[in-house]
C-alpha positions as CSV (number, residue, x, y, z in Angstrom):
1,X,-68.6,-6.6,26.9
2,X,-70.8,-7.1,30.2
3,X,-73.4,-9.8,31.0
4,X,-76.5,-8.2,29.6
5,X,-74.7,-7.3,26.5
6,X,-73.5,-10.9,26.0
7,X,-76.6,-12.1,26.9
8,X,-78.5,-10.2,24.1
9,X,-76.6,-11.5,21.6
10,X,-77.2,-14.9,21.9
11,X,-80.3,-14.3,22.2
12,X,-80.5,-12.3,19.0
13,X,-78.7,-15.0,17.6
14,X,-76.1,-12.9,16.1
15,X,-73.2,-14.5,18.5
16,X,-72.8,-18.6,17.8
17,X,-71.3,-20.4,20.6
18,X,-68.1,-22.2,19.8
19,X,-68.7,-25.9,19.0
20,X,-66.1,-28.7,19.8
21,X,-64.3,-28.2,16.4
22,X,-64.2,-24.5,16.5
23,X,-62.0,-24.9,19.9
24,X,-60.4,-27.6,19.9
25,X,-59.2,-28.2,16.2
26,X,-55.7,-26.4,16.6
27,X,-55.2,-28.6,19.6
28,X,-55.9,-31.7,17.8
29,X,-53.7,-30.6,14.7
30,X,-51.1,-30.4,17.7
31,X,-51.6,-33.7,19.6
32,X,-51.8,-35.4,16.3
33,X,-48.2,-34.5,15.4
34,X,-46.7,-35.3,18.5
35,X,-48.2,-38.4,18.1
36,X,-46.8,-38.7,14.5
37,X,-43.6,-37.8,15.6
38,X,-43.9,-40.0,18.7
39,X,-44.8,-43.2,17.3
40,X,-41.7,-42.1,14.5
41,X,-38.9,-41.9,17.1
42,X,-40.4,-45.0,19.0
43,X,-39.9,-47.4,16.0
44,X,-36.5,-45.5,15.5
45,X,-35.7,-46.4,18.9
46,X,-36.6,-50.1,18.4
47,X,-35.0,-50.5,15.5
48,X,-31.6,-48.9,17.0
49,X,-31.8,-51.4,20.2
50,X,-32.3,-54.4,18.0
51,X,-29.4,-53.3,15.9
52,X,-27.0,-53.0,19.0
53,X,-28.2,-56.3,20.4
54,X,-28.2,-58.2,16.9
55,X,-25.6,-60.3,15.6
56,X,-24.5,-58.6,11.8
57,X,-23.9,-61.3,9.7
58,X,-23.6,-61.4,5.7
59,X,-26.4,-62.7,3.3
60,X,-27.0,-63.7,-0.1
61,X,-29.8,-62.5,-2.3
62,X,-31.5,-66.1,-3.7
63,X,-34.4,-64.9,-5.3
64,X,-37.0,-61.8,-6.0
65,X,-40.4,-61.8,-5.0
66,X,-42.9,-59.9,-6.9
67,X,-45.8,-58.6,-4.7
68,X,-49.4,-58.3,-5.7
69,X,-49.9,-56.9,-9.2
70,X,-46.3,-56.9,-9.7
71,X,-45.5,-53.6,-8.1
72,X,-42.2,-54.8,-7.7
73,X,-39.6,-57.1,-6.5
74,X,-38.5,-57.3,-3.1
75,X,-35.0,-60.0,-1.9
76,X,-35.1,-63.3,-0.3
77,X,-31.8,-63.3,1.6
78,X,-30.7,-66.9,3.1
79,X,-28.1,-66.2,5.8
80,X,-25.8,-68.5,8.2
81,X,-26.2,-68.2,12.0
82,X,-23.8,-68.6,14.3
83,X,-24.4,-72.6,14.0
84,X,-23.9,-72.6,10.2
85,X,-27.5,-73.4,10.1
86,X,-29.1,-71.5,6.8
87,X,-31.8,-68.7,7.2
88,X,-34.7,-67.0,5.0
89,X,-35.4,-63.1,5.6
90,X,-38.2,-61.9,3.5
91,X,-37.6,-58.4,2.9
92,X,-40.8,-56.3,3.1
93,X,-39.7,-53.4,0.8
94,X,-40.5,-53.8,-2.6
95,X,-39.2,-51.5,-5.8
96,X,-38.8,-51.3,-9.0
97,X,-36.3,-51.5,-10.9
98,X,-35.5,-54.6,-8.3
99,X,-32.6,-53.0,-5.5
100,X,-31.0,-55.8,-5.0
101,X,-30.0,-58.6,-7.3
102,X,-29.7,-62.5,-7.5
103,X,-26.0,-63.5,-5.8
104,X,-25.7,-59.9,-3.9
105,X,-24.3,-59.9,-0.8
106,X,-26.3,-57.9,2.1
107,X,-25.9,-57.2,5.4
108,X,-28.4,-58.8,7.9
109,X,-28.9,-58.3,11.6
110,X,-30.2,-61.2,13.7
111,X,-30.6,-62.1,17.3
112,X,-28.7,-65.2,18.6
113,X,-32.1,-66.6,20.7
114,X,-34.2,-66.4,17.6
115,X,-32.2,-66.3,14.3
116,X,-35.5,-66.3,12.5
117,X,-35.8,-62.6,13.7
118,X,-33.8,-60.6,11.1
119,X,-33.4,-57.4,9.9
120,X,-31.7,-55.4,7.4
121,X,-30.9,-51.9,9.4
122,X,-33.0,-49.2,10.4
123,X,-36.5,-48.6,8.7
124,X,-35.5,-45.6,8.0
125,X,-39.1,-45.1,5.4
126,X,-41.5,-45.1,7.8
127,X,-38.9,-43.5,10.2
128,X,-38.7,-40.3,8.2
129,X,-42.4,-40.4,6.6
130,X,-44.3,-40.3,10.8
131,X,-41.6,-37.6,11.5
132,X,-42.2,-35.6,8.4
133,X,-45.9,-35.3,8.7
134,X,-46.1,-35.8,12.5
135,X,-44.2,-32.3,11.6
136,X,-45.9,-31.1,9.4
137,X,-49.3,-31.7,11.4
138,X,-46.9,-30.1,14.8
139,X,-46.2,-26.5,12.7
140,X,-49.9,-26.3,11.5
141,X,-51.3,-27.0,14.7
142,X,-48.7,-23.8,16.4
143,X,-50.0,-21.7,13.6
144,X,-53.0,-22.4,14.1
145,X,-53.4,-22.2,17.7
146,X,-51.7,-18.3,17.4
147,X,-54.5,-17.4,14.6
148,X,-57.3,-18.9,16.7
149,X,-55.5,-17.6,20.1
150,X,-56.4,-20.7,21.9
């Protein structure tokens, strides 16, 4: 297709110019899974450095908090530092049926400057639920990109 000919169509109106979208929405299908799938392996990366610089230390369940509207029960864990000093970690995952029970013991990962920053492993939920549709988006975006031929 030459100049004139291209020229003559838009003018006729029967050729639309791509918009923004049109072009760029395989990209950004793309870009947004990376992301995804970045932001995944970042807070899979923090959580594996605090692990190896934590001190693991046993716990004991004390109580179960229920969370707005009761959508389940999530530990309180009072642990011992290094100084025998007690400890509160407020676990942020709630579920029910309760996982854990009163008097269970549980592993907890602290660090020795600030006890009061605790763990209990890897977050392995949000880990696995960035990655999953950070690859989901990723696939989507390659497919589309061939389709469109971008």
């Amino acid at each position: 297709m030459d100049k004139e000919e291209l020229k003559a169509r838009l003018q006729k109106d029967l050729y639309r110019k791509p918009g923004f979208w049109d072009m760029n929405f395989p990209k950004v299908f793309t870009w947004l899974g990376i992301l995804l799938i970045s932001i995944g392996l970042g807070i899979g990366g923090y959580n594996y450095h605090f692990i190896q610089n934590a001190t693991k230390t046993k716990g004991v369940v004390i109580r179960l908090d229920g969370g707005a509207y009761r959508q389940g029960y999530a530990p309180v864990i009072e642990f011992l530092d290094k100084t025998q000093k007690p400890h509160l970690y407020y676990h942020m995952v709630f579920s029910r049926p309760p996982q854990y029970q009163i008097g269970d013991n549980v592993d907890i990962f602290y660090h020795n400057d600030d006890p009061d920053d605790a763990s209990m492993g890897y977050a392995w939920f949000s880990i696995l639920i960035l990655g999953g549709i950070g690859s989901v988006f990723l696939f989507f975006g390659f497919i589309f990109q061939k389709a469109f031929k971008l």
